[in-house]
N, CA, C and O atoms as a GROMACS GRO file, in nm:
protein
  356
    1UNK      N    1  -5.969   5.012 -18.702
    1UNK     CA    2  -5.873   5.003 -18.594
    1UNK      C    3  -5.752   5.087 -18.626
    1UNK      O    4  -5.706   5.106 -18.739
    2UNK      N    5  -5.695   5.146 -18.486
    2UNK     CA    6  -5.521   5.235 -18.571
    2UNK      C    7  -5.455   5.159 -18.539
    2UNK      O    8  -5.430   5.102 -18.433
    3UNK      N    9  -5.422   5.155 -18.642
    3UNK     CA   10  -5.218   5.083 -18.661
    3UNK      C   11  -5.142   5.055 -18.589
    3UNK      O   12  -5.096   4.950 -18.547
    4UNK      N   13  -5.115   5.245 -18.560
    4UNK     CA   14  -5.043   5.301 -18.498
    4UNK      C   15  -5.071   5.209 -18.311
    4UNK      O   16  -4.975   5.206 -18.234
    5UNK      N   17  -5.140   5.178 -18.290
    5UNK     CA   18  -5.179   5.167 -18.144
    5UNK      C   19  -5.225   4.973 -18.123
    5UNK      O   20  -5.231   4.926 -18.009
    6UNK      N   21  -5.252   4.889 -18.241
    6UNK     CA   22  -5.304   4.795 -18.282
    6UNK      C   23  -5.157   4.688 -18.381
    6UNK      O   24  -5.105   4.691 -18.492
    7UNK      N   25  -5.148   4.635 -18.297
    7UNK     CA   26  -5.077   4.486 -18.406
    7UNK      C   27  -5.120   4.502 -18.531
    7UNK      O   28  -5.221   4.572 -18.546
    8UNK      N   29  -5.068   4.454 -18.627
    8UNK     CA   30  -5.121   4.412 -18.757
    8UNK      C   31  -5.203   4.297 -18.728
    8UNK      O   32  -5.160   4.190 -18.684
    9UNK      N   33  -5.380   4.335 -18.768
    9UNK     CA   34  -5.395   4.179 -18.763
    9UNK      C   35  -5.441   4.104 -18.919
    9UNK      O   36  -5.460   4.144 -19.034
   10UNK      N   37  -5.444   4.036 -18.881
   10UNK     CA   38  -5.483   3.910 -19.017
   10UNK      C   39  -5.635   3.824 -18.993
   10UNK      O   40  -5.660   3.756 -18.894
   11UNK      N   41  -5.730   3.847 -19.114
   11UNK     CA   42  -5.820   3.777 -19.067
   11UNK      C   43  -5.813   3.673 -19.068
   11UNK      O   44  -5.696   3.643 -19.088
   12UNK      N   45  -5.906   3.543 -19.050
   12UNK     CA   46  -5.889   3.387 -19.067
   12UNK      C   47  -5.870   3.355 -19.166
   12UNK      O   48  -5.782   3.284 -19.213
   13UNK      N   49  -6.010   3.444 -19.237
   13UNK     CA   50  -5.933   3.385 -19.435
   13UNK      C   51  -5.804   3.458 -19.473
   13UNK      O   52  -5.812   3.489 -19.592
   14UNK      N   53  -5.696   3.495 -19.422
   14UNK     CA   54  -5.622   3.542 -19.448
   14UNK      C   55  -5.478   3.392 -19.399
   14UNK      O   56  -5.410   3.330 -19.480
   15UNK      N   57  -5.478   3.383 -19.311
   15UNK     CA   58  -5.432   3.298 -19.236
   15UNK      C   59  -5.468   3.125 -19.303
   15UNK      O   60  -5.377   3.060 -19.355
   16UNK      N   61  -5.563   3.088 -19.294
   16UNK     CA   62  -5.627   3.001 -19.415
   16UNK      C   63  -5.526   2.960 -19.517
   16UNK      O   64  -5.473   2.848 -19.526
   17UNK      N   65  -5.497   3.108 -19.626
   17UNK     CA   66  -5.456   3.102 -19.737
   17UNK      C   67  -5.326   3.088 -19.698
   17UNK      O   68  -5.288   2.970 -19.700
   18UNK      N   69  -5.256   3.155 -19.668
   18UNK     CA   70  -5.124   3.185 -19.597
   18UNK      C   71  -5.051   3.026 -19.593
   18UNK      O   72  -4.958   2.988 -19.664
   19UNK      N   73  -5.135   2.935 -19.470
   19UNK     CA   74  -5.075   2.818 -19.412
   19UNK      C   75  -5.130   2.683 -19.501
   19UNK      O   76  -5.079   2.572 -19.489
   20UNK      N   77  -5.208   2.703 -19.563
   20UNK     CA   78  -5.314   2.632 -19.671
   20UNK      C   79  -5.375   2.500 -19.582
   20UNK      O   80  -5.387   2.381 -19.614
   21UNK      N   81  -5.412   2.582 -19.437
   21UNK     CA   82  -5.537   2.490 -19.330
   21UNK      C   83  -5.670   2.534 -19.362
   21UNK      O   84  -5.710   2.646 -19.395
   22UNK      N   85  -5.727   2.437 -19.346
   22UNK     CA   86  -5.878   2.439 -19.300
   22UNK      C   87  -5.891   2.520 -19.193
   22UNK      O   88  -5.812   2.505 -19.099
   23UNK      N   89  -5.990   2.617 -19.187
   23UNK     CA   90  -6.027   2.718 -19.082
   23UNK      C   91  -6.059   2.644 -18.963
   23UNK      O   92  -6.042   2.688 -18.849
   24UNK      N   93  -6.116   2.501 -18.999
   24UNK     CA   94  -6.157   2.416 -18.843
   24UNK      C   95  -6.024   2.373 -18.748
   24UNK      O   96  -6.030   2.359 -18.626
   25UNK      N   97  -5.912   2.357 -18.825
   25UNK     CA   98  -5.776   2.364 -18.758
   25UNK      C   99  -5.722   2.475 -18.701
   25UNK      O  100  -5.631   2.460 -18.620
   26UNK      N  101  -5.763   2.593 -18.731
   26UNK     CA  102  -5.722   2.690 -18.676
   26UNK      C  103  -5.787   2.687 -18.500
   26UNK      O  104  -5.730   2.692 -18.392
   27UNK      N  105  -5.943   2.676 -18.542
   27UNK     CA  106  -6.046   2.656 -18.438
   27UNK      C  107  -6.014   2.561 -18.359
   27UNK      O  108  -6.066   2.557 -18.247
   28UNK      N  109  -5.934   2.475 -18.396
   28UNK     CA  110  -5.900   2.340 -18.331
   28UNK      C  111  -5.782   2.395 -18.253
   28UNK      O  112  -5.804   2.413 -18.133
   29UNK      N  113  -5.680   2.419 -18.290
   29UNK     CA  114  -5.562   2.482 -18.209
   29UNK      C  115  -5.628   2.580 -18.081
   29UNK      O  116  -5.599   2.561 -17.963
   30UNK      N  117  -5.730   2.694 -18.132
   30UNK     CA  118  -5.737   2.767 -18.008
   30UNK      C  119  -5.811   2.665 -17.907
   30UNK      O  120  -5.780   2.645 -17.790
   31UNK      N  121  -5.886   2.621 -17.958
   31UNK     CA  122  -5.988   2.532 -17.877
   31UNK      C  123  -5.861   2.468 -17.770
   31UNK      O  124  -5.887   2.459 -17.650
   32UNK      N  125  -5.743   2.432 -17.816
   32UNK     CA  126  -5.645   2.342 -17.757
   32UNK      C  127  -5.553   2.437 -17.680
   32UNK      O  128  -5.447   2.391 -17.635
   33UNK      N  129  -5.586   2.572 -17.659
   33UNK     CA  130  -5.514   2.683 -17.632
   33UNK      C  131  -5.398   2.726 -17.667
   33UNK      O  132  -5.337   2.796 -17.586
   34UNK      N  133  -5.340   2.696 -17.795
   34UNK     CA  134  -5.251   2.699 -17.860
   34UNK      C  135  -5.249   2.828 -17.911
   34UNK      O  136  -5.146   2.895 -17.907
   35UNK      N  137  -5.381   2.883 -17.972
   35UNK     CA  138  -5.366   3.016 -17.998
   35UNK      C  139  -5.456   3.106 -17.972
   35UNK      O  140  -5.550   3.033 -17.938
   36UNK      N  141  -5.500   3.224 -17.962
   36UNK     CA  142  -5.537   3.325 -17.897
   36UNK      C  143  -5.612   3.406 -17.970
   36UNK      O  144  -5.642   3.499 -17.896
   37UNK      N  145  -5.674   3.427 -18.103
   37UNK     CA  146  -5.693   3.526 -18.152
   37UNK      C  147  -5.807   3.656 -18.123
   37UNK      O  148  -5.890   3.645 -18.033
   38UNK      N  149  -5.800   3.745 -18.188
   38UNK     CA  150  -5.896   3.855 -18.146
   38UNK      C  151  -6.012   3.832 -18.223
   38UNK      O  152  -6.014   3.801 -18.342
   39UNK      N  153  -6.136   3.854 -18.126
   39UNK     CA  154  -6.266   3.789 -18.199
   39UNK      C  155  -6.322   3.935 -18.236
   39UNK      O  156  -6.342   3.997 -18.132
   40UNK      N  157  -6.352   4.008 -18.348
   40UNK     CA  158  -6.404   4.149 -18.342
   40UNK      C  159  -6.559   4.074 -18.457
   40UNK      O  160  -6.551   4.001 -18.556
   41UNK      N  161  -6.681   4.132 -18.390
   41UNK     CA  162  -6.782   4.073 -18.428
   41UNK      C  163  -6.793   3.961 -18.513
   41UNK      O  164  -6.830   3.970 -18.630
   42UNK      N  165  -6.761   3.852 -18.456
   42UNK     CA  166  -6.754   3.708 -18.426
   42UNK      C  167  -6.624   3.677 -18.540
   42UNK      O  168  -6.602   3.560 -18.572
   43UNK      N  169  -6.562   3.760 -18.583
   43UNK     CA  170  -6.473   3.703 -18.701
   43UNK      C  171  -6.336   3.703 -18.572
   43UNK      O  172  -6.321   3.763 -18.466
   44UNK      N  173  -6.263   3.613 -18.639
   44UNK     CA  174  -6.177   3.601 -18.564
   44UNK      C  175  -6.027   3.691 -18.638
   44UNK      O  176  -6.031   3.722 -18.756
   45UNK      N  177  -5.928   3.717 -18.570
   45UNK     CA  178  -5.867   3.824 -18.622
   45UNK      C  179  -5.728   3.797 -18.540
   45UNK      O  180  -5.733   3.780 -18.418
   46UNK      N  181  -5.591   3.794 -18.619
   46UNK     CA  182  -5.458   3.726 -18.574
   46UNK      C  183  -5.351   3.782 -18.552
   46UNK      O  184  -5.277   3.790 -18.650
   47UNK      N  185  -5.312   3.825 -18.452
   47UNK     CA  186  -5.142   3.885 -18.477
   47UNK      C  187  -5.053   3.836 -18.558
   47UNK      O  188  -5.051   3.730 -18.621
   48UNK      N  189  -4.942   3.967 -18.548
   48UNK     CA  190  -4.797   3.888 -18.598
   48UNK      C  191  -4.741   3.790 -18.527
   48UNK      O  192  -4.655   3.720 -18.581
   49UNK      N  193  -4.786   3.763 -18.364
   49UNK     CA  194  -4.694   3.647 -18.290
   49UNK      C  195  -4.818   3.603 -18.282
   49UNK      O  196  -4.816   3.581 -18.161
   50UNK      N  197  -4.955   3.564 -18.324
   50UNK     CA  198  -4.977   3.443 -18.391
   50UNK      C  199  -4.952   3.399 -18.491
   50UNK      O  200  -4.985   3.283 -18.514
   51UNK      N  201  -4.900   3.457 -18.563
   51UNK     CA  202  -4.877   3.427 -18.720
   51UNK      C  203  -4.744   3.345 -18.672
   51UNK      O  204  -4.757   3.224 -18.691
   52UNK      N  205  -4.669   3.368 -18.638
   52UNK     CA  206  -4.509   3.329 -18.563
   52UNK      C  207  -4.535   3.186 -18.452
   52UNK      O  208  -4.449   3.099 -18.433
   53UNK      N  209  -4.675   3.190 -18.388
   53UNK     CA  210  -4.710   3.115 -18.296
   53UNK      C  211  -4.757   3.000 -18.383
   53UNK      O  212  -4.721   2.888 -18.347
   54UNK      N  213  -4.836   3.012 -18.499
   54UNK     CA  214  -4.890   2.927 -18.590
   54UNK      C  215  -4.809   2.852 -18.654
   54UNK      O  216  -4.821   2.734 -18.685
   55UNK      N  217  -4.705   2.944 -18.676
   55UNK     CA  218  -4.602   2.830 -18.776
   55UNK      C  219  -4.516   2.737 -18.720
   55UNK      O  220  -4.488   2.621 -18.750
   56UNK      N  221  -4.471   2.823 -18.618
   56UNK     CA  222  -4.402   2.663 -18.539
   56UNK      C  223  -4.499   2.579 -18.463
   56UNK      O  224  -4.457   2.476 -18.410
   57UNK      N  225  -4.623   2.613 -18.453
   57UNK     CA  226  -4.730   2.459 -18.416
   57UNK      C  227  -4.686   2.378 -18.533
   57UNK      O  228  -4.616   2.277 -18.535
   58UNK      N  229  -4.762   2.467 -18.663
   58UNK     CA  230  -4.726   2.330 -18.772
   58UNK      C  231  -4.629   2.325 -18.788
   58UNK      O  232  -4.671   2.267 -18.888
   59UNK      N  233  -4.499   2.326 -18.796
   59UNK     CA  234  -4.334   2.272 -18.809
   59UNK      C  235  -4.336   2.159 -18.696
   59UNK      O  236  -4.254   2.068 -18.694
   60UNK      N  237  -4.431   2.172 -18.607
   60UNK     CA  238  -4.401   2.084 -18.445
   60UNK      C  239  -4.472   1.970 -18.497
   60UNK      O  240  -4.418   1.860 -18.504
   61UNK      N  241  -4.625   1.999 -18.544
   61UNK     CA  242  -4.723   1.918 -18.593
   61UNK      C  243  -4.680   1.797 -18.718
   61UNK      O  244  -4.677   1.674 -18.724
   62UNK      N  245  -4.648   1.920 -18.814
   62UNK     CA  246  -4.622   1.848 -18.967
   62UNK      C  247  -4.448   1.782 -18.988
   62UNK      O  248  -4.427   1.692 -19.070
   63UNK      N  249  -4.369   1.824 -18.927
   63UNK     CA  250  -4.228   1.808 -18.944
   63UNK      C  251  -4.215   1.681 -18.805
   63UNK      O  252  -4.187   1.561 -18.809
   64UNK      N  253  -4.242   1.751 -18.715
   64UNK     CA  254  -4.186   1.648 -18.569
   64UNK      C  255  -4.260   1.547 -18.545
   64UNK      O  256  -4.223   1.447 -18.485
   65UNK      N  257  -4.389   1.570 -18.598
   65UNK     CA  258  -4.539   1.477 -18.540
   65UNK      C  259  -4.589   1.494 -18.420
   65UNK      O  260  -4.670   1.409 -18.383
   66UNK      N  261  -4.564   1.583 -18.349
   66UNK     CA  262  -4.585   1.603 -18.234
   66UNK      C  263  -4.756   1.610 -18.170
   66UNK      O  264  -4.812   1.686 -18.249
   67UNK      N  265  -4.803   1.590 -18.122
   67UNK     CA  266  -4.932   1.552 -18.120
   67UNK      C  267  -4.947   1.733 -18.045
   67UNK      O  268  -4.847   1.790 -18.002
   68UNK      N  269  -5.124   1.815 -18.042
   68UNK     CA  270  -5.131   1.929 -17.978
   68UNK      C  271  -5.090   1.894 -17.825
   68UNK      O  272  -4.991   1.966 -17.813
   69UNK      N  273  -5.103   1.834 -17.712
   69UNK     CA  274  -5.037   1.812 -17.605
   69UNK      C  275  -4.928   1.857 -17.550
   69UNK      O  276  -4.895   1.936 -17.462
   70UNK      N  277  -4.860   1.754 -17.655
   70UNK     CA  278  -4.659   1.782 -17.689
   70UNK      C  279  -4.655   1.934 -17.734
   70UNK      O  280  -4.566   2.002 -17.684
   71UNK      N  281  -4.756   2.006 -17.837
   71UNK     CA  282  -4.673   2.128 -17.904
   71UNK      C  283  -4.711   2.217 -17.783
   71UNK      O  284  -4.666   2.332 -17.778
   72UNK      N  285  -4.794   2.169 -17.683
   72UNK     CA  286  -4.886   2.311 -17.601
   72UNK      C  287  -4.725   2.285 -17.469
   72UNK      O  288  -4.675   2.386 -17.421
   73UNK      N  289  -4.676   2.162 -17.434
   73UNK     CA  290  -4.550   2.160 -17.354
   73UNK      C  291  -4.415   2.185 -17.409
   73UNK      O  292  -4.316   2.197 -17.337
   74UNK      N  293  -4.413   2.192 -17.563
   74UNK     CA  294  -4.310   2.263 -17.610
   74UNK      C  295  -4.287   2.395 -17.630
   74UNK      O  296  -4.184   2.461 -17.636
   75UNK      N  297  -4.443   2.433 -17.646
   75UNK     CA  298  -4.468   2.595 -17.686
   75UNK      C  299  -4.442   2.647 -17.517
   75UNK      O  300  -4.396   2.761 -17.514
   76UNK      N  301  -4.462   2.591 -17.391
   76UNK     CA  302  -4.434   2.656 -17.282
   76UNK      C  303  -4.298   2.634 -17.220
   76UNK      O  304  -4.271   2.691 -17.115
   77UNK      N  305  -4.212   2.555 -17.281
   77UNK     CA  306  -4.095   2.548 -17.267
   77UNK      C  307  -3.984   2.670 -17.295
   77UNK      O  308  -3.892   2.712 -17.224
   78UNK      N  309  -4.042   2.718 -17.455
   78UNK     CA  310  -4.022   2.784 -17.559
   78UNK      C  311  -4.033   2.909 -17.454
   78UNK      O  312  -3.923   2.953 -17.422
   79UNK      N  313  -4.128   2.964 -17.403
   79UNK     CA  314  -4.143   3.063 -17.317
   79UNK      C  315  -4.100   3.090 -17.220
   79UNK      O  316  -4.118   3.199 -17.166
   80UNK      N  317  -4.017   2.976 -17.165
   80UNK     CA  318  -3.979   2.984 -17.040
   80UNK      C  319  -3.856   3.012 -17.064
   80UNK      O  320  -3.813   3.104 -16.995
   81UNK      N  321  -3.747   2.942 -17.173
   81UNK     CA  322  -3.645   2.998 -17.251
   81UNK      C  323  -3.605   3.113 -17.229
   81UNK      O  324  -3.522   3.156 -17.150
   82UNK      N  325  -3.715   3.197 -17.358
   82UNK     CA  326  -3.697   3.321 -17.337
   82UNK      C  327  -3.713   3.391 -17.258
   82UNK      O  328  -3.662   3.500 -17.284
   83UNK      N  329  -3.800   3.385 -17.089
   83UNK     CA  330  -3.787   3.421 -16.973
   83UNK      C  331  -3.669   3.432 -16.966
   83UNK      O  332  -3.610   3.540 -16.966
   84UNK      N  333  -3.611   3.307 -16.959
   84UNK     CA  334  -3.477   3.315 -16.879
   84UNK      C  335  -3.381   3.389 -16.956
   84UNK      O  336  -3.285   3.447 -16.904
   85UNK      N  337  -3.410   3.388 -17.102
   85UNK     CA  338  -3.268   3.439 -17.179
   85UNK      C  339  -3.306   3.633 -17.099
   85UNK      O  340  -3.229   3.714 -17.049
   86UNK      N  341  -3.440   3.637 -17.120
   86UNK     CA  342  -3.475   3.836 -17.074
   86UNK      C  343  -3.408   3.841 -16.941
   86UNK      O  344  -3.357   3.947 -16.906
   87UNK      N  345  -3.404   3.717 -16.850
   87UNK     CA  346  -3.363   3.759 -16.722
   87UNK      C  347  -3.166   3.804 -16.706
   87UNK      O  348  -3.097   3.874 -16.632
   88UNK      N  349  -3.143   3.714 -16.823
   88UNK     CA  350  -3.007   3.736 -16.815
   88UNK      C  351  -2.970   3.851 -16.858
   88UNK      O  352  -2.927   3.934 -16.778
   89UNK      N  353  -2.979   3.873 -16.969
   89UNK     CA  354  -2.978   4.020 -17.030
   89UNK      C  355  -2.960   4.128 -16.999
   89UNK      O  356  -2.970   4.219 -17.082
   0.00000   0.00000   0.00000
């Protein structure tokens, strides 16, 4: 893939090590549409704003307790935010 034209991505076992989850949690989040990743012959493959998207699930998850539900209506809150902050701008 170029660089130049392509996100940095991160594979799963990369991500894995990184957050020190079980790969089935990862699977579990997208499953919950929490995250998005790029599937390139069946491996799954992660941006930098999943990497950014991942960590505040678990800060929401592991710190707040927030159940996936709560983080999928906080994570669209979160977006709507920054809508509004781009609109002001």
């Amino acid at each position: 893939m170029d660089t130049d034209v392509v996100d940095q991505l991160y594979a799963i076992t990369a991500v894995v090590a990184q957050f020190d989850v079980p790969s089935e949690t990862l699977v579990r989040y997208e499953r919950a549409g929490l995250l998005r990743p790029r599937l390139v012959n069946d491996v799954r493959f992660y941006s930098e704003a999943d990497i950014e998207r991942l960590s505040t699930i678990r800060r929401l998850t592991d710190i707040c307790g927030i159940n996936l539900a709560g983080v999928d209506v906080v994570l669209r809150l979160l977006e709507e935010i920054r809508t509004l902050q781009r609109q002001l701008e």
